[in-house]
C-alpha positions in Angstrom: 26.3 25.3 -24.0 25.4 25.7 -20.6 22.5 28.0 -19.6 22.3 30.2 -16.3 19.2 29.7 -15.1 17.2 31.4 -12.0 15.1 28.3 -10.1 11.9 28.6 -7.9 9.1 26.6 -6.8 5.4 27.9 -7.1 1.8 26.8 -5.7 -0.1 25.4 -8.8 -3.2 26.1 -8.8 -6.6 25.8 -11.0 -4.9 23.2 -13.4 -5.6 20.4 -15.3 -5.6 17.8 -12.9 -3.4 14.6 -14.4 -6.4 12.2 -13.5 -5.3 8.5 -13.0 -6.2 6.5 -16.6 -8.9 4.1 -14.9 -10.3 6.1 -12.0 -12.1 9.6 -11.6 -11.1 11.6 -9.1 -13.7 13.5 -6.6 -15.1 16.4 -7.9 -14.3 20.3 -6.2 -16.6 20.7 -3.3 -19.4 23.0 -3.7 -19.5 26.2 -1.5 -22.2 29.0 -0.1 -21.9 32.4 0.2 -20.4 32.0 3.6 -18.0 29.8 2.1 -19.0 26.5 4.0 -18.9 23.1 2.1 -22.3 21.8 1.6 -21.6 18.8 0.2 -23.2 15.7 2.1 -20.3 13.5 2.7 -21.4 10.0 3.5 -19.6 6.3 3.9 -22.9 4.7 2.9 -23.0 5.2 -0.7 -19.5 6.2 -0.6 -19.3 10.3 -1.4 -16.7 12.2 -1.2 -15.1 16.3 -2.8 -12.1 18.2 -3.0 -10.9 21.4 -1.2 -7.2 22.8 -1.5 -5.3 22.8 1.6 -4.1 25.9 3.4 -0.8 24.5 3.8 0.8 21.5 2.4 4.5 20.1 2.8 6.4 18.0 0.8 9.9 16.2 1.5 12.1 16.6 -1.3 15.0 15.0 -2.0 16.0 15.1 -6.2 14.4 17.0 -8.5 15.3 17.3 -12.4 14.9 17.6 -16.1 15.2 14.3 -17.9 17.0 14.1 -21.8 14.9 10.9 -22.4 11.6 9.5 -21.2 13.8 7.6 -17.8 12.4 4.6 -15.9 13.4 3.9 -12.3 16.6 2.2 -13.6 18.0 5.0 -15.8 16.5 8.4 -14.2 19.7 9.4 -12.3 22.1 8.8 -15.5 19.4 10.3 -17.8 18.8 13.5 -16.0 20.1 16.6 -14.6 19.6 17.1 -11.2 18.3 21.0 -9.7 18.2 19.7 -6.7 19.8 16.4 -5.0 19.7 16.2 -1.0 21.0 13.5 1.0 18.5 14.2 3.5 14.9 15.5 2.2 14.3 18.6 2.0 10.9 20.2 3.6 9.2 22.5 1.1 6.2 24.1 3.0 3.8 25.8 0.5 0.4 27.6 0.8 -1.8 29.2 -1.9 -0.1 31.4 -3.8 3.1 31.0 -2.5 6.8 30.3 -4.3 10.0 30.0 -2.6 13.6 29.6 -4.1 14.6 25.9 -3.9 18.2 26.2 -5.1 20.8 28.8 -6.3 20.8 29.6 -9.5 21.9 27.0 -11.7 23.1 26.0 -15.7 21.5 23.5 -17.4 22.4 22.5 -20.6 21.0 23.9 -23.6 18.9 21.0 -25.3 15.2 19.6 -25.8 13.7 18.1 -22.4 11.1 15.4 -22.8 10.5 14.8 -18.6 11.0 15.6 -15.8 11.5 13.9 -11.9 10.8 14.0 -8.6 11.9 11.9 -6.0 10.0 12.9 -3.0 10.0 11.0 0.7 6.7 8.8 1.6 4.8 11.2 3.8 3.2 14.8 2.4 1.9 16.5 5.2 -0.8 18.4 5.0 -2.5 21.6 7.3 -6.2 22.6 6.8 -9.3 24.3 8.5 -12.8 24.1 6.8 -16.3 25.0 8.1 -19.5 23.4 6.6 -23.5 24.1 6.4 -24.1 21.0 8.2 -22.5 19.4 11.6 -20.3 16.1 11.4 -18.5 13.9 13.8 -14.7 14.2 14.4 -12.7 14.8 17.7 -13.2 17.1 20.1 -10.3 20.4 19.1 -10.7 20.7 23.1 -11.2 17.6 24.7 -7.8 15.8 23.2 -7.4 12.4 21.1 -10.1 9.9 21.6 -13.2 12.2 22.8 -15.3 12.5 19.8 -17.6 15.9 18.9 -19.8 16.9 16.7 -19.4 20.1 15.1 -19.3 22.5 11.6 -16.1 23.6 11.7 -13.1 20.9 11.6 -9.3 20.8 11.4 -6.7 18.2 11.0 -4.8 17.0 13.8 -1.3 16.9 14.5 -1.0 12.8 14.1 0.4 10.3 11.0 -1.4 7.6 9.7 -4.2 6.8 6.7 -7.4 5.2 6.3 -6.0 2.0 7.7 -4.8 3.4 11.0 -8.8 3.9 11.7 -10.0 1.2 14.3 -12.2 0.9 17.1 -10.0 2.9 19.0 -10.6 6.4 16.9 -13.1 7.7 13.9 -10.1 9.5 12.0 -7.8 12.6 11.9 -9.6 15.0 11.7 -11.2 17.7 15.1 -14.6 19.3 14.8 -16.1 21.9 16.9 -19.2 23.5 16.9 -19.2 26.8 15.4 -21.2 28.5 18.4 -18.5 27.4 20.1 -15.9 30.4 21.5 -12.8 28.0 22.0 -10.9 28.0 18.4 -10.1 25.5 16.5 -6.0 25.0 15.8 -5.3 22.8 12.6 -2.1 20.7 13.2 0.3 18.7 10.4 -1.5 15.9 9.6 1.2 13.2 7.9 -0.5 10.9 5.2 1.7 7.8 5.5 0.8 5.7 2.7 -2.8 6.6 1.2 -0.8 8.8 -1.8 0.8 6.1 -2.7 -1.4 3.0 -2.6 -0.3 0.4 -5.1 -2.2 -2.7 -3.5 0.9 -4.6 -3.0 2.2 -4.6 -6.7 5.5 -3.0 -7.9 6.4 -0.9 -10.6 8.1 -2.7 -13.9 9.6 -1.9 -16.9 8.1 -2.9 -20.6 9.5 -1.8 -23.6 11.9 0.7 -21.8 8.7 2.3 -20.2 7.9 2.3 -16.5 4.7 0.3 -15.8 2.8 1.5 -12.7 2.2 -0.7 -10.0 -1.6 0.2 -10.1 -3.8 2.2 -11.9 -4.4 4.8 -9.2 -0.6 5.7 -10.3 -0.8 6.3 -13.3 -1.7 9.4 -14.9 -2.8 11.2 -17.8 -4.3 14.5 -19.0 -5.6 13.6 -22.9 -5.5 17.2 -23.5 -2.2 18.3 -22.9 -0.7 14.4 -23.0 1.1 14.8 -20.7 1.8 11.7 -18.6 3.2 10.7 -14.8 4.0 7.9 -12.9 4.4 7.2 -9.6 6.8 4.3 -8.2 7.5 3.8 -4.7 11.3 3.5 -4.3 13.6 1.8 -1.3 16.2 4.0 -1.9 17.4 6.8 -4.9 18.5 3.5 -6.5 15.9 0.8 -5.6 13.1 0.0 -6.3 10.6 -1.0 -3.7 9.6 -4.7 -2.9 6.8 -5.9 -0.8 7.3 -8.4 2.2 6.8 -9.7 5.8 9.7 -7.9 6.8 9.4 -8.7 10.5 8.1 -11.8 10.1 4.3 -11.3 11.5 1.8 -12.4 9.0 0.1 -8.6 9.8 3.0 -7.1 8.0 3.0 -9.9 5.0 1.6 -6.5 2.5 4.4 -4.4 3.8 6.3 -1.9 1.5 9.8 -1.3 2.2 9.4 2.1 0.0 11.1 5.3 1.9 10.6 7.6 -1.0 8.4 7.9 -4.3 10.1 8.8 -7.3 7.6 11.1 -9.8 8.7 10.5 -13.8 6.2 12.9 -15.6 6.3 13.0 -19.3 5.6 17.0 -21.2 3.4 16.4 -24.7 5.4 19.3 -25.3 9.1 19.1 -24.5 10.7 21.8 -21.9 13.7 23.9 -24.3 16.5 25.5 -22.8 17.9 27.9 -25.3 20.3 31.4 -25.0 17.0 33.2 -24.6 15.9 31.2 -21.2 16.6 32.9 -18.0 14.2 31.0 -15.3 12.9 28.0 -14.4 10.0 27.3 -12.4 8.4 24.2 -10.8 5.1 23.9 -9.9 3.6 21.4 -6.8 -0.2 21.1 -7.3 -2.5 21.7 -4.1 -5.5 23.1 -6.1 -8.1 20.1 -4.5 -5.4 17.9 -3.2 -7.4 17.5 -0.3 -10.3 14.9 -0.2 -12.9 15.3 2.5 -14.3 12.0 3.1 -16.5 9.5 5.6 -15.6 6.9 7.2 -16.8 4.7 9.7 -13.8 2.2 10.0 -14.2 2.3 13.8 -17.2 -0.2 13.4 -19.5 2.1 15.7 -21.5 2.9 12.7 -21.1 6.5 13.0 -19.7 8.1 9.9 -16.3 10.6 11.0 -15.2 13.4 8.8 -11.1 12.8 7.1 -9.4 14.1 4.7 -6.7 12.7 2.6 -4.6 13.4 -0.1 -6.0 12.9 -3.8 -3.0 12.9 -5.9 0.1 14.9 -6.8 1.3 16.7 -9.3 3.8 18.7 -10.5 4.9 21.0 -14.3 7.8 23.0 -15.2 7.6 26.1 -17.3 10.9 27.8 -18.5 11.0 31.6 -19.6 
């Protein structure tokens, strides 16, 4: 029986966050009454918190419900697709916000265990935060490569991750002092590969089960058991090797990945029954965003960033 369903996407917010098994993520930062971060964020020991961005995008190309638990092999014949682009598809979210991602559809009736996601590499994010204490960034005035100290910062419009920082810049982020009059204007900054970092290892299969290519891809929230993983795909089909693809030994770590396909697991399976008449999906951006220090420009000076500290997604049927 095939079930007529009404489809959006919503902002997920204050959830259990599906922590990776062998790391802890960053804790929320910590706010005043003027709502500044007053977190000290340092590179030297290595500290670090978690705001929610005021605008994330994510390119989407597949999105479905899964009849089995599918690895990177099977997901396509395993699951029915809500969504399948050719090209991706940009879903720009902010807090509290849903949009309609597809008409409505009909799924058949039946028990759900998963759920995919095949998403493109780069999540873009947009954000603006002020904090009790200055910090070093670019100047939001002075352009790209003229560095500023300042309490309130922004990301730029550029693409890159904490490898792209070298002598020639401190990081991604513009600061300005909050005296200042000139404002500050956040721009899309692209994360290129820092969501997906996998320390040149590939996803495999054991036992019919996808095996993450590193820990920081893997998953799990022991209260709801609910599982993800995260493998970084050439195409809808392949999966991703690694390789000097240009022959340069500077390339030798090299991914060949153009999309990252999400297979998350529900302790409790998603129904669709005669009674359902929606389905939502939900991208997480509650702390997505990790404000960090780094001082990868070898000046010695420590340069606000902020990149992206997981992803996460749920479906809920009503």
């Amino acid at each position: 029986m095939q079930i007529l369903l009404k489809t959006t996407i919503f902002v997920l917010l204050n959830a259990l966050y599906l922590a990776p098994v062998a790391e802890v993520q960053a804790a929320a930062c910590s706010v005043n009454a003027d709502d500044e971060v007053t977190n000290v964020i340092t590179t030297t020991p290595s500290t670090w918190c978690t705001v929610t961005p005021d605008y994330a995008s994510f390119p989407l190309f597949k999105l479905g419900l899964c009849s089995k638990i599918p690895t990177y092999e099977s997901y396509q014949a395993d699951c029915t697709f809500i969504v399948d682009n050719a090209a991706a598809q940009d879903l720009e979210i902010s807090k509290d916000s849903s949009l309609k991602i597809a008409d409505d559809i009909s799924l058949p009736a039946g028990s759900y265990p998963a759920a995919v996601i095949l998403l493109g590499n780069e999540i873009s994010l947009k954000h603006t935060e002020t904090f009790s204490r200055n910090y070093n960034g670019w100047d939001a005035t002075g352009g790209v490569g003229s560095t500023e100290v300042g309490d309130r910062c922004s990301t730029r419009t550029a693409s890159g991750s904490e490898d792209d920082i070298d002598s020639n810049m401190g990081g991604f982020f513009d600061c300005i002092d909050q005296d200042d009059a000139d404002p500050v204007t956040p721009g899309w900054f692209t994360e290129t590969s820092g969501a997906y970092i996998s320390n040149g290892n590939e996803c495999s299969i054991s036992n019919g089960i996808i095996v993450a290519a590193s820990s920081e891809l893997a998953f799990e929230n022991n209260v709801t058991l609910n599982s993800s993983v995260i493998c970084g795909m050439f195409d809808a089909s392949t999966l991703e090797t690694y390789g000097d693809y240009d022959n340069t030994p500077s390339t030798a770590e090299t991914t060949n990945a153009t999309r990252q396909l999400v297979v998350q697991t529900f302790g409790t399976p998603v129904v669709i029954s005669g009674s359902s008449s929606s389905i939502d999906f939900g991208m997480k951006v509650d702390n997505m965003l990790s404000l960090e220090g780094h001082d990868d420009d070898g000046s010695g000076t420590t340069h606000i960033n902020g990149f992206i500290d997981g992803i996460e997604f749920i479906v809920a049927v009503q």
